[in-house]
C-alpha positions as CSV (number, residue, x, y, z in Angstrom):
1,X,100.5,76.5,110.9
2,X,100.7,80.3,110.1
3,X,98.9,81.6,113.0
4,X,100.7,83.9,114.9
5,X,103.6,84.3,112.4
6,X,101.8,87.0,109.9
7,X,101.6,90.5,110.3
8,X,100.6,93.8,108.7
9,X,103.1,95.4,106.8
10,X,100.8,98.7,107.3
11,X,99.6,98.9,110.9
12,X,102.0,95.9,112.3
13,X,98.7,93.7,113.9
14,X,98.5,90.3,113.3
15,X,96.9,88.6,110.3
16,X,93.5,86.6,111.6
17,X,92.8,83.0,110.0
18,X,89.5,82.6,108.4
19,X,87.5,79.8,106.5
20,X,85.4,81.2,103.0
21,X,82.0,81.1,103.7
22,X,81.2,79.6,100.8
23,X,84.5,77.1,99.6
24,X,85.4,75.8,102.8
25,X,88.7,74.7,101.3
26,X,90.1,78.2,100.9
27,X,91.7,78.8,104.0
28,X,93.0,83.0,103.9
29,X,94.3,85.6,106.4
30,X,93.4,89.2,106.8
31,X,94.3,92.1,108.6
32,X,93.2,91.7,112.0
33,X,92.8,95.6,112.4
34,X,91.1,96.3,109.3
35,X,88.4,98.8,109.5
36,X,85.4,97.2,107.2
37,X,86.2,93.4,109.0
38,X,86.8,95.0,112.5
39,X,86.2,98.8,112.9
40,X,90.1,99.1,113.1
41,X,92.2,101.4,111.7
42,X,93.9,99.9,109.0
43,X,93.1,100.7,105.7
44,X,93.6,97.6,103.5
45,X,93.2,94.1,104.4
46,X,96.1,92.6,103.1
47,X,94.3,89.3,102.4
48,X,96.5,86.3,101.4
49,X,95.9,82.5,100.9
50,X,96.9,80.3,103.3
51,X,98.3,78.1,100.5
52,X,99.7,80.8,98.9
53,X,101.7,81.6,101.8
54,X,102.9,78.0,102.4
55,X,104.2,77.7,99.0
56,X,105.9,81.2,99.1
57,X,108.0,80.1,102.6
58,X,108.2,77.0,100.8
59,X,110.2,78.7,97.7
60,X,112.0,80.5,99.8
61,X,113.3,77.6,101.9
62,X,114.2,75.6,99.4
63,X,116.3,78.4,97.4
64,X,118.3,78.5,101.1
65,X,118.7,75.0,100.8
66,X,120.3,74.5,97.5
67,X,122.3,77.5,98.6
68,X,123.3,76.1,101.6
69,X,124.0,72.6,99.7
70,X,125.9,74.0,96.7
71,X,128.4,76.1,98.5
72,X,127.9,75.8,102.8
73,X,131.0,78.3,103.2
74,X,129.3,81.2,101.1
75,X,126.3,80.5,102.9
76,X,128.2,80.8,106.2
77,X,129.7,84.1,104.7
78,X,126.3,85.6,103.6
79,X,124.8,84.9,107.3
80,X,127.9,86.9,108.6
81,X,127.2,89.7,106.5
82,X,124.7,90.8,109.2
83,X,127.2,94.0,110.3
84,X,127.1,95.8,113.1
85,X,126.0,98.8,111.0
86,X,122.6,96.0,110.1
87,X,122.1,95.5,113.5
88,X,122.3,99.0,114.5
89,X,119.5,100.3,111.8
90,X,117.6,97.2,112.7
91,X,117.4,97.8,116.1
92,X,116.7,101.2,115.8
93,X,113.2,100.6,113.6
94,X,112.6,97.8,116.4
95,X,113.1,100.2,119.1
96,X,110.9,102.9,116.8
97,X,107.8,100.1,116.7
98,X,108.2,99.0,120.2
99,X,107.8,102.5,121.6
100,X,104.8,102.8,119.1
101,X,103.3,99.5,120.3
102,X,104.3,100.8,124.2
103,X,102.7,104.1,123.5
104,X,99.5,102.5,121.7
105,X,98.7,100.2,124.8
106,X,99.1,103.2,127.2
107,X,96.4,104.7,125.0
108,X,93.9,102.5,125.2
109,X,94.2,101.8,128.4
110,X,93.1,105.4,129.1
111,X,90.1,105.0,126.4
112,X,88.9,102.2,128.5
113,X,89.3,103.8,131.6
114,X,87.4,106.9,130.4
115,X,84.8,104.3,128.8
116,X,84.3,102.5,132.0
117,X,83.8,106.3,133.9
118,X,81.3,107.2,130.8
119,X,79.2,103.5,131.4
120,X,78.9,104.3,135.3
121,X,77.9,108.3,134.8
122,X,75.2,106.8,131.9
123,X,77.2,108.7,129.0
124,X,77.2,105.5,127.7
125,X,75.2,102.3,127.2
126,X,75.6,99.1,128.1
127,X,75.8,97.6,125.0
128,X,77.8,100.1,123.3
129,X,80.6,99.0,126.6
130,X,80.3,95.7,125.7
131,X,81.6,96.4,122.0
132,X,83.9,98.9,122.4
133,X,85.3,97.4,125.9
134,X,85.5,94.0,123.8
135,X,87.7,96.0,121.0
136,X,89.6,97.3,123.6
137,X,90.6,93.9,124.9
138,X,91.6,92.5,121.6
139,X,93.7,95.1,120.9
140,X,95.6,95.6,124.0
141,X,96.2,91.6,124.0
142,X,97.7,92.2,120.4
143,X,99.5,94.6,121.4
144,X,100.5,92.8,124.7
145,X,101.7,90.0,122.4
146,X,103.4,92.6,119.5
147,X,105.2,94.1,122.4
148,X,106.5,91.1,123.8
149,X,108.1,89.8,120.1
150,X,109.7,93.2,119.9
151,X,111.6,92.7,123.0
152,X,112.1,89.3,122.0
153,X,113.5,90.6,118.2
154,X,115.5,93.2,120.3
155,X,117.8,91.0,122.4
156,X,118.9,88.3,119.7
157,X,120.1,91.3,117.7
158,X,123.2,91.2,120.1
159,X,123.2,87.4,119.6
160,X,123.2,86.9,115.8
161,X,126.4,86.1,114.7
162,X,126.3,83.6,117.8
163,X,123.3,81.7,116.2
164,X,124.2,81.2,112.8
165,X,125.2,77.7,113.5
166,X,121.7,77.3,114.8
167,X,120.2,78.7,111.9
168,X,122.4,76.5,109.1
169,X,121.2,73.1,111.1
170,X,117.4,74.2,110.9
171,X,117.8,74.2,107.3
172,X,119.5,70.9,107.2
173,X,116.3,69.5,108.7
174,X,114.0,70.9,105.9
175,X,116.3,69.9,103.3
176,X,115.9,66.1,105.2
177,X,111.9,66.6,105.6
178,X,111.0,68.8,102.7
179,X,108.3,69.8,103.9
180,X,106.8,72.6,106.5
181,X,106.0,71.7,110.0
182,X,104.5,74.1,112.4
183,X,107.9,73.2,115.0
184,X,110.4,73.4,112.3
185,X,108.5,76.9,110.9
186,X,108.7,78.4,114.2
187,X,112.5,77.2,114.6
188,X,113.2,79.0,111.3
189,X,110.9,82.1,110.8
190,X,110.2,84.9,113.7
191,X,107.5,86.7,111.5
192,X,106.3,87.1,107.9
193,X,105.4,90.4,107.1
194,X,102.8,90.9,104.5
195,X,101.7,93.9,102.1
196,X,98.9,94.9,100.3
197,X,98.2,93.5,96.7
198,X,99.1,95.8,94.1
199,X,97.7,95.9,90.4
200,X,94.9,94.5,88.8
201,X,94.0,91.6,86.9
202,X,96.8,89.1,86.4
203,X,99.1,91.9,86.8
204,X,98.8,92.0,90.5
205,X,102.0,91.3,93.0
206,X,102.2,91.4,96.9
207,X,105.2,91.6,98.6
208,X,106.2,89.3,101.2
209,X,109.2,89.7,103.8
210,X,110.3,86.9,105.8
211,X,112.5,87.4,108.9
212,X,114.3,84.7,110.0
213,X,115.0,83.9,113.5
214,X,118.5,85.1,114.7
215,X,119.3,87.2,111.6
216,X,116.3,89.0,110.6
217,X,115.4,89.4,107.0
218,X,117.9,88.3,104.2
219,X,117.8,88.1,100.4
220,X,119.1,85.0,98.4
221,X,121.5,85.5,96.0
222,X,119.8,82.9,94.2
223,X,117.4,84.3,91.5
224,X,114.9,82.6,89.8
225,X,110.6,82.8,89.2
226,X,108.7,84.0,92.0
227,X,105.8,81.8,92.9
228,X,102.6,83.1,90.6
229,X,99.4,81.6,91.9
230,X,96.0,82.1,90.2
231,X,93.4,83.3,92.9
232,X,90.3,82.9,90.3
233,X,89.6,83.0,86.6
234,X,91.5,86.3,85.0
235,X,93.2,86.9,88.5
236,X,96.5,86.0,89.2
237,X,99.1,87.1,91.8
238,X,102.8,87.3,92.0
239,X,104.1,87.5,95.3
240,X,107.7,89.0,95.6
241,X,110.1,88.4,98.6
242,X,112.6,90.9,97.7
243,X,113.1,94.3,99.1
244,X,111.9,97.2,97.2
């Protein structure tokens, strides 16, 4: 359900789904450009559970909700808040990643043209095209993808205010389902941006930023816990949704 919608707070690449090897029930996503799991370049995996993640959005979601519920005009008011100065500095660090993503793909389209010339003058093998050629591939459909959601995230700036309406009924279908569907989490969330854990033992926190379709990331007034989950015995992890 949370394919496609995860990304690397570090390196901005997608999160990959995997199964544990050994507990098939523990369903987790990782970095797709990490450099022990891949040969990337990203330095940290940012691993999270897949049912830690549902119950985070869930949370979240249902904090909107009882905000929405208990007073729809503040709500209204909150979505508003979105200045122009907000969409200005937004689109700007969209505009900043999009010409790193741009610049990124142009890149290795040139490593893979120079690999291709080094394979026909025998500077390199075969197999060592294969890999790299295949790592190539991956990475320029990431970024073919990445690219494309920037563009997408760039032109509903300009139509936020516009949507909010949009935005308010989405909700009023999870507050009638209460639950997450992969249609309705699409409708509601553009991407999830997730960090690296931090601390050790049951100390340890990972922040999670959710941007919502149509008005980017917002924080709830709404306080409360955040959602602690324990990953194994003596290891716990509290995931934050708030800026730093």
């Amino acid at each position: 359900m949370f394919c496609d919608l995860l990304y690397c707070a570090d390196c901005g690449s997608k999160l990959w789904s995997h199964v544990n090897t050994i507990n098939k029930d523990i369903q987790y996503f990782s970095c797709s450009n990490y450099k022990v799991d891949t040969r990337g370049t990203c330095e940290t995996r940012h691993y999270i559970r897949a049912d830690a993640i549902e119950q985070v959005v869930m949370l979240e979601l249902k904090r909107m909700a009882r905000f929405l519920q208990s007073d729809e005009e503040a709500f209204a008011d909150l979505l508003a808040q979105k200045t122009q100065k907000d969409i200005i500095n937004e689109q700007k660090a969209l505009q900043g990643e999009l010409q790193r993503c741009t610049a990124r793909n142009q890149k290795v389209a040139e490593l893979y043209e120079k690999l291709y010339e080094d394979n026909v003058s025998g500077k390199v093998t075969d197999e060592w095209f294969m890999q790299l050629s295949h790592k190539y591939e991956v990475e320029r459909m990431e970024l073919k993808t990445k690219i494309a959601s920037l563009n997408d995230r760039i032109s509903n700036l300009g139509t936020m205010q516009q949507n909010k309406d949009r935005f308010i009924n989405a909700i009023r279908r999870f507050m009638e389902m209460q639950k997450l569907t992969a249609p309705l989490l699409r409708e509601l969330i553009d991407e999830i941006t997730v960090y690296e854990t931090e601390g050790v033992g049951k100390n340890r926190s990972q922040r999670i930023m959710i941007h919502y379709k149509f008005i980017g990331y917002i924080e709830i007034p709404e306080c409360g816990s955040n959602y602690k989950a324990d990953t194994r015995k003596g290891v716990a992890v509290e995931y934050i949704t708030k800026s730093a």
